[in-house]
Backbone as CSV, one residue per row, in Angstrom:
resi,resn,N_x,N_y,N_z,CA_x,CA_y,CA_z,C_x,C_y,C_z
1,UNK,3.847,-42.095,-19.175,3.600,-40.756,-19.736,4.661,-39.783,-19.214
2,UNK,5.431,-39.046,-20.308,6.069,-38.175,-19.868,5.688,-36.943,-19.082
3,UNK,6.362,-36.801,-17.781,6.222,-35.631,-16.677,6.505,-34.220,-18.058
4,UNK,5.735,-33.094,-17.880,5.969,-31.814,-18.050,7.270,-31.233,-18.118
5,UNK,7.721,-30.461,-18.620,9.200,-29.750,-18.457,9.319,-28.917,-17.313
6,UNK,8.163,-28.103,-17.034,7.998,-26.873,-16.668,6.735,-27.262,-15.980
7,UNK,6.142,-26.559,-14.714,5.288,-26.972,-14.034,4.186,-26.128,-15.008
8,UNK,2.926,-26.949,-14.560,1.333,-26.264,-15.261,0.881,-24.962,-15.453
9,UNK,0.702,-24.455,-16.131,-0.022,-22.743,-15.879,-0.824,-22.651,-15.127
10,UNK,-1.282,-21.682,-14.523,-1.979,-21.195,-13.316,-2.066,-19.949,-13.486
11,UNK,-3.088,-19.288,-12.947,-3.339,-17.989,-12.766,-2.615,-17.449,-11.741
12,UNK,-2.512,-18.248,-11.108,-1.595,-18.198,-9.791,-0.069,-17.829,-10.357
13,UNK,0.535,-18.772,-10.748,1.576,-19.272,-11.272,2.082,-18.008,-12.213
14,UNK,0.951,-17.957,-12.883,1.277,-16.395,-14.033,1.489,-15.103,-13.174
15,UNK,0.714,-15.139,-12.110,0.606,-13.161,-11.713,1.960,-13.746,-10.287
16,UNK,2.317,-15.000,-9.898,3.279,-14.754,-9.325,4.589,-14.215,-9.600
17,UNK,4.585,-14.957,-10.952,5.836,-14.759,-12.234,5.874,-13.129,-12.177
18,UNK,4.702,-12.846,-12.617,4.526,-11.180,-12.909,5.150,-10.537,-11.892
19,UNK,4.854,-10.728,-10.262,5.660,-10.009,-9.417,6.399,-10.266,-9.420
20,UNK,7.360,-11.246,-9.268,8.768,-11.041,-9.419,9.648,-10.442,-10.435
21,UNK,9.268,-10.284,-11.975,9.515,-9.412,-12.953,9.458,-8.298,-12.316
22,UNK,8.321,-7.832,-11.979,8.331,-6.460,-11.369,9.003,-5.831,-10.346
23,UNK,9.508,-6.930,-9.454,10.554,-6.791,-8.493,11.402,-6.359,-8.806
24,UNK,12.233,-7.346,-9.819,13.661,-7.309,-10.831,13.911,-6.054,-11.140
25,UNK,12.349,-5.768,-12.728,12.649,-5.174,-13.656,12.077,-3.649,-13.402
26,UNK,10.484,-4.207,-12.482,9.550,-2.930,-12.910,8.807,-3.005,-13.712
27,UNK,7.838,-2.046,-13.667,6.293,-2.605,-14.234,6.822,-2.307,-15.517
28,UNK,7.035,-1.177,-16.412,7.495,-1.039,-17.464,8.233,-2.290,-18.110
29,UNK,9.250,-3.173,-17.684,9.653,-4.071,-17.986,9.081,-5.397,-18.613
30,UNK,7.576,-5.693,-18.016,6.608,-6.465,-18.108,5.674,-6.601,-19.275
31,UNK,6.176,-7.160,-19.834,4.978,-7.521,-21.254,4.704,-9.162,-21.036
32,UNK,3.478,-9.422,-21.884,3.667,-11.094,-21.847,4.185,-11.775,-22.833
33,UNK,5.037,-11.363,-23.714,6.064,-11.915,-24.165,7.528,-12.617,-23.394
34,UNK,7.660,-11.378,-22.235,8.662,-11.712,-21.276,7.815,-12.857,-20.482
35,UNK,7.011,-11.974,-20.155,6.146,-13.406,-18.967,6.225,-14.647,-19.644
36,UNK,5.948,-15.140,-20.886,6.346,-16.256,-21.327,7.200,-17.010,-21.342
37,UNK,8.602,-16.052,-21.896,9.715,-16.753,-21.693,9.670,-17.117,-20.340
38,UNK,9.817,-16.326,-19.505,10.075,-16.510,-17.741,9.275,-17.760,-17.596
39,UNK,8.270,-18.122,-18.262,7.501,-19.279,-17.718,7.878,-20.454,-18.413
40,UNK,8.412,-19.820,-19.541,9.122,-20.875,-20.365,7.647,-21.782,-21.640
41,UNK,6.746,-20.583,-21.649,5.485,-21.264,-22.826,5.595,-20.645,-23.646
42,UNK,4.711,-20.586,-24.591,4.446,-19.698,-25.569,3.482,-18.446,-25.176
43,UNK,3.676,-17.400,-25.551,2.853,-16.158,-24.656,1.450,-16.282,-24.883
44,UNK,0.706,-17.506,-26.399,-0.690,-17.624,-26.765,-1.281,-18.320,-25.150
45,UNK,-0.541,-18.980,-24.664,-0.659,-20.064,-23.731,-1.015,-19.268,-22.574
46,UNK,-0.753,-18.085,-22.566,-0.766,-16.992,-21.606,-2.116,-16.445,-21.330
47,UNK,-2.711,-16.416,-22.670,-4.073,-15.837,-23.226,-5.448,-16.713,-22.723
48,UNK,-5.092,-17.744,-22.148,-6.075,-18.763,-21.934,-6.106,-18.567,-20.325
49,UNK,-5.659,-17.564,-19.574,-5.892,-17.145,-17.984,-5.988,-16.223,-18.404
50,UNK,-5.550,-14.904,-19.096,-5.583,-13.782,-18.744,-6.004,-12.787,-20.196
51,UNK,-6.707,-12.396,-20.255,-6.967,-11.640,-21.669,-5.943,-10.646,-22.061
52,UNK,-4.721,-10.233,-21.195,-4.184,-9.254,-21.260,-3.187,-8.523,-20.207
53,UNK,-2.146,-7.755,-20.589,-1.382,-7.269,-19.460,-1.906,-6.764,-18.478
54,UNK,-2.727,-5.981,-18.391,-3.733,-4.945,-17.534,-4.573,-6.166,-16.789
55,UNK,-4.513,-7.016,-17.065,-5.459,-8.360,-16.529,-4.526,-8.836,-15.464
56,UNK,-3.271,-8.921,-16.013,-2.004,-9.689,-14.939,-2.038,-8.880,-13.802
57,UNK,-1.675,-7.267,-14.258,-1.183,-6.802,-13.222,-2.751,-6.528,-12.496
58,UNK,-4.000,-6.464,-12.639,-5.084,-6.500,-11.837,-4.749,-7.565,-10.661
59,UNK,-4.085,-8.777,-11.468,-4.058,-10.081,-10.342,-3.458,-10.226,-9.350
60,UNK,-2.272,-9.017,-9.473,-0.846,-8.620,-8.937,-1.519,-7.913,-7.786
61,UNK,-2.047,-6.580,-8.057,-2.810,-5.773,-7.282,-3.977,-6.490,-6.100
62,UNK,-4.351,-7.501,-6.771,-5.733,-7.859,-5.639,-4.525,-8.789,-4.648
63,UNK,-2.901,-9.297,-5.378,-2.896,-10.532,-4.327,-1.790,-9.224,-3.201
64,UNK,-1.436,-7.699,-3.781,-0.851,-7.401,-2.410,-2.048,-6.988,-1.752
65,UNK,-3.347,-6.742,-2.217,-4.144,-5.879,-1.431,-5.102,-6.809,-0.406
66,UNK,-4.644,-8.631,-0.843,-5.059,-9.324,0.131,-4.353,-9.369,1.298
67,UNK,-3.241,-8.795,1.712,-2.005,-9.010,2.476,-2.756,-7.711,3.394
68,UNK,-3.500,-6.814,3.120,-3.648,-5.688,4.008,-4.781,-6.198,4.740
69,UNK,-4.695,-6.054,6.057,-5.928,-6.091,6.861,-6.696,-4.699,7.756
70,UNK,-8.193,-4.911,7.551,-8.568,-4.080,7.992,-9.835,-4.734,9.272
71,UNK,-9.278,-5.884,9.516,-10.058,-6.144,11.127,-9.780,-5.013,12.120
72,UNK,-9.272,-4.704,12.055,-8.943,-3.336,13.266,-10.255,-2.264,13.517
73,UNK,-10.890,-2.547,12.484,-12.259,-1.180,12.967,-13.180,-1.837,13.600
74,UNK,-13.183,-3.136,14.088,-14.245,-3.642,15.046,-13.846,-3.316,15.968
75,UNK,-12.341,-2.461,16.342,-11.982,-2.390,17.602,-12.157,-0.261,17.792
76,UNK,-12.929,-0.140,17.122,-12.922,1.458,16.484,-12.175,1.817,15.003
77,UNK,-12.597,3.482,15.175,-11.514,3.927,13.685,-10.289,4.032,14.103
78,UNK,-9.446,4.665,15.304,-8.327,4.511,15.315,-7.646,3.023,15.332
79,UNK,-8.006,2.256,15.974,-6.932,0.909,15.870,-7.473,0.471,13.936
80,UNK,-8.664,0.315,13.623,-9.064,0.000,12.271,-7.566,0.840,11.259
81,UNK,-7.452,2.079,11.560,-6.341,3.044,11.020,-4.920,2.394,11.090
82,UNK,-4.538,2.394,12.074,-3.252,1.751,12.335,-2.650,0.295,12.238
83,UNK,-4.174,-0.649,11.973,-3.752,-2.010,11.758,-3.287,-1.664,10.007
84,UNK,-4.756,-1.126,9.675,-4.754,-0.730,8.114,-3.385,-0.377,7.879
85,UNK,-3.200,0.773,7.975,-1.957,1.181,7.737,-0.739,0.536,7.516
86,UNK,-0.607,-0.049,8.934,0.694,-1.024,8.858,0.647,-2.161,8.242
87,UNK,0.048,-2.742,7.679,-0.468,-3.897,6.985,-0.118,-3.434,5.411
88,UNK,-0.945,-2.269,5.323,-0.510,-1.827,3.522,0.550,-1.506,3.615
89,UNK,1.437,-0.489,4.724,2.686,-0.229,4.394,3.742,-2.025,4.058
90,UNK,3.529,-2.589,5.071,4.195,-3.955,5.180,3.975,-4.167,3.660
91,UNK,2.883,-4.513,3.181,2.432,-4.896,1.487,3.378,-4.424,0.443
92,UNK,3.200,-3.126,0.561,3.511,-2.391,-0.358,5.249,-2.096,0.030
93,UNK,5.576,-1.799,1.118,7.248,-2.124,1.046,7.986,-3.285,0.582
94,UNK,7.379,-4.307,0.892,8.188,-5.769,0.572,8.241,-5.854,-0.423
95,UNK,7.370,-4.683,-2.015,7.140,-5.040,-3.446,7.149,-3.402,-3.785
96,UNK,8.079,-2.773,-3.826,8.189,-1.102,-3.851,7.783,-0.017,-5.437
97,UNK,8.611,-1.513,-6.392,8.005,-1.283,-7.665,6.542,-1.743,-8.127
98,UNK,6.509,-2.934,-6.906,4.788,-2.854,-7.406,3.569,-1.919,-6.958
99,UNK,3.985,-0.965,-5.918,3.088,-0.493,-5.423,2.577,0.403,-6.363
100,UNK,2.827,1.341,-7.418,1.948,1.935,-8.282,0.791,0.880,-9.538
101,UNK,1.376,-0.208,-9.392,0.513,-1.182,-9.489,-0.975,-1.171,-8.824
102,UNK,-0.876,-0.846,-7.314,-2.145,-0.595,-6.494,-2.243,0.404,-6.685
103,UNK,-1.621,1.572,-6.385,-1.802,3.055,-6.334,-2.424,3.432,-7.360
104,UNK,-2.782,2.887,-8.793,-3.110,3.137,-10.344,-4.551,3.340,-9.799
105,UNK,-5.170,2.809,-9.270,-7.095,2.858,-9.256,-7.595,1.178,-8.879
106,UNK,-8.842,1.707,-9.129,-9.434,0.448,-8.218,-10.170,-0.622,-9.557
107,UNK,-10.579,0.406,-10.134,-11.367,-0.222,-11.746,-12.305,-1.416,-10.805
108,UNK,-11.848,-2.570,-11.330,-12.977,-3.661,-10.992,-12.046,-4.538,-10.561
109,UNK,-10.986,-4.221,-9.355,-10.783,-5.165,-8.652,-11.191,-5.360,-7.194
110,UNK,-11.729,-6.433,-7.383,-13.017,-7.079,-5.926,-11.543,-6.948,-4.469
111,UNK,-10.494,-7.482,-4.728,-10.253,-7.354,-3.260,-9.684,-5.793,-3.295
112,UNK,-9.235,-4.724,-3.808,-9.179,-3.370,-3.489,-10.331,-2.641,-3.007
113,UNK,-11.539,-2.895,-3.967,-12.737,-2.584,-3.453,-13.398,-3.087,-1.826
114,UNK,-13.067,-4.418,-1.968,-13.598,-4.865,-0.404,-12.622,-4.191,0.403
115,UNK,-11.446,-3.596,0.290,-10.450,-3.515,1.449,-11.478,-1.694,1.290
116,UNK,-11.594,-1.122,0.499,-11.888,0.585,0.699,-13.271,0.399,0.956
117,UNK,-14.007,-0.458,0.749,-15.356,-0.400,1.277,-14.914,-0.721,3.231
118,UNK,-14.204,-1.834,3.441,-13.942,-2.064,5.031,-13.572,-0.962,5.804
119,UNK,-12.595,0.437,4.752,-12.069,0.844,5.210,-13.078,2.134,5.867
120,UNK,-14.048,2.609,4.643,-14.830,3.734,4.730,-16.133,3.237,5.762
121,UNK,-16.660,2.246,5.734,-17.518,1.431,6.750,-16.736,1.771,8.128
122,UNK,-15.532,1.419,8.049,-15.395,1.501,9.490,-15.341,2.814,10.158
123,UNK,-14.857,3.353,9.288,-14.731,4.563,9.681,-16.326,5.716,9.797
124,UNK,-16.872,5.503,8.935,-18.510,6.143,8.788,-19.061,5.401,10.081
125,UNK,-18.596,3.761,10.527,-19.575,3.423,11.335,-19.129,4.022,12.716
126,UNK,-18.281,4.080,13.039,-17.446,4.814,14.215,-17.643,6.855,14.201
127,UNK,-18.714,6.904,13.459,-18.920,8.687,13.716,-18.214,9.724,13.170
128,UNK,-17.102,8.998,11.771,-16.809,9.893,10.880,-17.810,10.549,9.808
129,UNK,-17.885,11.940,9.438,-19.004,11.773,8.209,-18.348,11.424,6.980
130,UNK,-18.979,11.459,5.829,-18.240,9.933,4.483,-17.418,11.023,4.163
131,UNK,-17.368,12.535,4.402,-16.981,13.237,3.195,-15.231,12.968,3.926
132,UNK,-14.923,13.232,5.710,-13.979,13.138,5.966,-13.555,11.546,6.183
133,UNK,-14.581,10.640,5.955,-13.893,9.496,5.820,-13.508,9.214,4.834
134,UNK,-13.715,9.663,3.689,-12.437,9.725,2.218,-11.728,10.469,2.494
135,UNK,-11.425,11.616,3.088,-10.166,12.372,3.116,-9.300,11.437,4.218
136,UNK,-9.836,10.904,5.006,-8.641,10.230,6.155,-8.245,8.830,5.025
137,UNK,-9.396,8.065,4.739,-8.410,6.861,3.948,-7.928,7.539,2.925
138,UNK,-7.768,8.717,2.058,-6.863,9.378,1.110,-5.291,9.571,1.270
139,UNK,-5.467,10.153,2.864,-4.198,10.645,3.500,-3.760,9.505,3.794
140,UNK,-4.094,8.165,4.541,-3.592,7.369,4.958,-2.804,6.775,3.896
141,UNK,-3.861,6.038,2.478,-2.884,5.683,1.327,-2.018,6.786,0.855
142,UNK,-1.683,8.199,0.963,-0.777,8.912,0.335,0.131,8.510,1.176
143,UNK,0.402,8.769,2.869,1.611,8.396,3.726,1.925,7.270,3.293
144,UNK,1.203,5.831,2.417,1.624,4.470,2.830,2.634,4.393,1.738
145,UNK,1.828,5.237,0.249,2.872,4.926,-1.033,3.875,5.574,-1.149
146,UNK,3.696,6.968,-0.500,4.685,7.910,-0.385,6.324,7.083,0.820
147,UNK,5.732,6.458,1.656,6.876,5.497,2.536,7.343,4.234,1.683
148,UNK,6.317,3.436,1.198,6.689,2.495,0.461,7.530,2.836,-0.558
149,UNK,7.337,3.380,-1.586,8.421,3.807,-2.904,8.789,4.999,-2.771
150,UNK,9.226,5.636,-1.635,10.480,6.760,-1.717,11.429,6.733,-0.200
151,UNK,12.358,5.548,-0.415,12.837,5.130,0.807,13.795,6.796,1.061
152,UNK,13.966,7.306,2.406,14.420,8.199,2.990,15.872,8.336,2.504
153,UNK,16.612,7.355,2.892,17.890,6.825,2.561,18.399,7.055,0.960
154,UNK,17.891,6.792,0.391,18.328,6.601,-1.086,18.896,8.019,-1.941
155,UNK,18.492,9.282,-0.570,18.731,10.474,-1.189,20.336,10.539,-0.658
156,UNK,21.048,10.095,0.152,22.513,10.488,0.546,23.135,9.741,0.285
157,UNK,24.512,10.239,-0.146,25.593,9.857,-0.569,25.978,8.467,1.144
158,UNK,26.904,7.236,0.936,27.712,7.162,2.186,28.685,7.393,2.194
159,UNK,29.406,8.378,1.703,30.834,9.123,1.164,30.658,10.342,2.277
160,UNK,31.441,10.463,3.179,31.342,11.658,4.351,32.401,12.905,3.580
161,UNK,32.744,12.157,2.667,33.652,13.713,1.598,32.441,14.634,1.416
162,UNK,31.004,13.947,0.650,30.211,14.599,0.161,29.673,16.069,0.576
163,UNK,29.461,15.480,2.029,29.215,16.867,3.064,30.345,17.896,3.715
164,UNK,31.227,17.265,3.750,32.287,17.782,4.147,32.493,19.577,4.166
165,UNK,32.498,20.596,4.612,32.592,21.881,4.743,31.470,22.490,3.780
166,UNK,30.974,21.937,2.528,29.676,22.388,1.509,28.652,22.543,2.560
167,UNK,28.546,21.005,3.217,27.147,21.105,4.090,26.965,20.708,5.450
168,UNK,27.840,21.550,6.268,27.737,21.580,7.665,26.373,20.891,8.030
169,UNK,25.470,20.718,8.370,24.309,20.500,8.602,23.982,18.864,8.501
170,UNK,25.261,18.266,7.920,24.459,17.012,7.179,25.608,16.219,7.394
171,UNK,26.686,16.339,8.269,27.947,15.742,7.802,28.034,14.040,8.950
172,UNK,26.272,13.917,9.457,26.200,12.764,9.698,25.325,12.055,8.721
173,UNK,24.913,12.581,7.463,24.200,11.736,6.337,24.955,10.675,5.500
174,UNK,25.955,10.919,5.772,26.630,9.611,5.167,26.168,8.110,6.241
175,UNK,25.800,7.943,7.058,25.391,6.988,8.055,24.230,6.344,7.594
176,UNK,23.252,7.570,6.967,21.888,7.139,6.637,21.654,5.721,5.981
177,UNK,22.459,5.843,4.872,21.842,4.371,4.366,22.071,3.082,4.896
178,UNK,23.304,3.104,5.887,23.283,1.996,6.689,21.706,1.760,7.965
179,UNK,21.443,2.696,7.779,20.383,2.528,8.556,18.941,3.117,8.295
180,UNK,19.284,3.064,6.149,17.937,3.193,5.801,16.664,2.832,6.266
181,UNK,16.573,1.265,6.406,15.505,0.573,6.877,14.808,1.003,8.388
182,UNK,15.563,1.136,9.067,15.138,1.461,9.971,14.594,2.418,9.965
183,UNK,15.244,3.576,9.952,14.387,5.367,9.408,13.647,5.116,8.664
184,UNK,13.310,4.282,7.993,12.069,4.394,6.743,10.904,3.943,7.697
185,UNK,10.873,2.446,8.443,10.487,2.245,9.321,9.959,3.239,10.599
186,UNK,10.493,4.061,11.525,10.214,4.466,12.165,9.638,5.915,11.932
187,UNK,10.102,6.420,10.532,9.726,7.703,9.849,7.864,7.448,10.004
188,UNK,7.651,6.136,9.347,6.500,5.837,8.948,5.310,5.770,10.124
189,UNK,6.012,5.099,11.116,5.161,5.395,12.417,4.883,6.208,13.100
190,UNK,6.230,7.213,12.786,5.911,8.673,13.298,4.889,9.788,12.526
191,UNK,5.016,9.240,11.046,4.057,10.189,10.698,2.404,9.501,10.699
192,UNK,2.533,8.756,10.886,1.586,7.778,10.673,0.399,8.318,12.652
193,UNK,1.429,7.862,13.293,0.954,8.316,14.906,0.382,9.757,14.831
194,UNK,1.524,10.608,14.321,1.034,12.226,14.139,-0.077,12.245,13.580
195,UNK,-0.865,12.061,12.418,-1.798,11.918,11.665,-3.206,11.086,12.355
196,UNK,-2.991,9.959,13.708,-3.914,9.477,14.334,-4.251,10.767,15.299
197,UNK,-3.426,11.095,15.562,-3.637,11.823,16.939,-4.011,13.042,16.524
198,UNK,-3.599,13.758,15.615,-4.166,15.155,15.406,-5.655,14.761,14.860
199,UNK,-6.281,13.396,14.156,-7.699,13.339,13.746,-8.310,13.032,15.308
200,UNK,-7.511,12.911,16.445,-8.451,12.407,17.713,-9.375,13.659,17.909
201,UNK,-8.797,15.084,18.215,-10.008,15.987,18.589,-11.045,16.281,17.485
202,UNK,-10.203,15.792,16.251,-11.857,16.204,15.292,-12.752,15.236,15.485
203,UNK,-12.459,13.941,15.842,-13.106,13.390,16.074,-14.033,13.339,17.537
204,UNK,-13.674,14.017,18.369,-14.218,13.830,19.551,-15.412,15.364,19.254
205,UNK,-14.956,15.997,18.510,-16.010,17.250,17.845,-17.061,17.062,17.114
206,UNK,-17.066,15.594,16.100,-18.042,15.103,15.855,-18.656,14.570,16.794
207,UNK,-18.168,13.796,17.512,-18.955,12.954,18.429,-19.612,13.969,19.367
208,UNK,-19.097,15.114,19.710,-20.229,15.653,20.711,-21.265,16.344,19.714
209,UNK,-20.919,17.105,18.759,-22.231,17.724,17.870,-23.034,16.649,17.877
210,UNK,-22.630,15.081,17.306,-23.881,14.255,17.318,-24.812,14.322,18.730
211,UNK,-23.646,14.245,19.719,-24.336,13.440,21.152,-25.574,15.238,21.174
212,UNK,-25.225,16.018,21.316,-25.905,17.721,21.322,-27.203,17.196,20.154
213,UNK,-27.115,16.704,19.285,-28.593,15.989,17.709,-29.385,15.289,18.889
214,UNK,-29.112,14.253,19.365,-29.461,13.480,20.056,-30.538,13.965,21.252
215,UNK,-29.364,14.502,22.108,-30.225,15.385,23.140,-31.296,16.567,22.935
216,UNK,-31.273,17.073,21.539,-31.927,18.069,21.482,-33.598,17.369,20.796
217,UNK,-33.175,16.370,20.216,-34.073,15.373,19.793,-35.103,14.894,20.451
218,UNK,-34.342,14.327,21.537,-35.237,13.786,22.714,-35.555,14.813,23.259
219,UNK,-35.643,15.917,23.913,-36.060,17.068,24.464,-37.460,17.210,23.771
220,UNK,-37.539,17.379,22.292,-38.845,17.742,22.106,-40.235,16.931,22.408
């Protein structure tokens, strides 16, 4: 029996295809007509995993949002924060055009949902109230997409003419993009740290109003 040309379809196989298009091209780029060719089937063949584009890229979305971990809140909300964090940033940098892929909404995908349910649990269970534990995982995903798809670097010239007497102020920005990665990198931890540490005293403000519920409780 003749071997296959082309290895088997997979659901797998399909939404992997899909990210790498999206790598290349970008989500815009992505229809399943292309996905076909790239797979080398016919795009009907496509239809028998996935009902649809919005179906692919759902598949796309749950497999970076499996890459994020949020074990960190058994150890509290701050380490829960900072594993989180660095985990989605890691996700979502290594795939820059895919990240509005995640960033779009949650609709009915099970691993986005389990990662924002882990995230708001941990945080509600550690003595945030829910209303500021959506505003902290809000801020956290705005710093992650905002680092992931708008690298620092990409705004300067490496032409040191550019700055030259126009813009005193800047006439070491030609350097930047050699050392985009890194500044994008360390930008991210810095704002990322700033943002733990300024929620530490609100948080230690909840925690005593509760501990003050408590005591006044037992008193009666």
């Amino acid at each position: 029996m003749a071997r296959p040309r082309s290895p088997l379809l997979s659901r797998a196989r399909i939404r992997d295809t899909a990210l790498e298009l999206i790598d290349a091209e970008g989500i815009d780029a992505l229809s399943m007509r292309k996905l076909a060719l790239e797979l080398d089937v016919k795009a009907a063949s496509l239809y028998s995993h996935f009902p649809n584009k919005d179906a692919v890229l759902d598949a796309v979305a749950n497999l970076l949002t499996q890459r994020v971990d949020t074990s960190g809140f058994r150890s509290g909300w701050r380490a829960g924060l900072e594993t989180w964090g660095r985990s989605y940033y890691a996700a979502l940098s290594a795939h820059p055009r895919a990240a509005p892929v995640v960033a779009a909404g949650t609709g009915r995908r099970e691993d986005f949902l389990a990662m924002a349910d882990a995230v708001h649990g941990g945080l509600v269970g550690d003595g945030w109230p829910p209303r500021h534990a959506t505003m902290i995982a809000a801020s956290v995903k705005y710093l992650v997409i905002g680092a992931a798809t708008t690298p620092f670097g990409s705004g300067f010239a490496d032409d040191t003419r550019v700055y030259l007497d126009r813009y005193p102020n800047l006439v070491q920005a030609h350097l930047i993009p050699d050392h985009a990665e890194e500044i994008d990198e360390d930008s991210f931890e810095l704002a990322l740290g700033c943002l733990l540490s300024g929620l530490e005293p609100l948080h230690a403000s909840f925690a005593d109003a509760a501990a003050r519920r408590r005591r006044a409780g037992t008193s009666r």
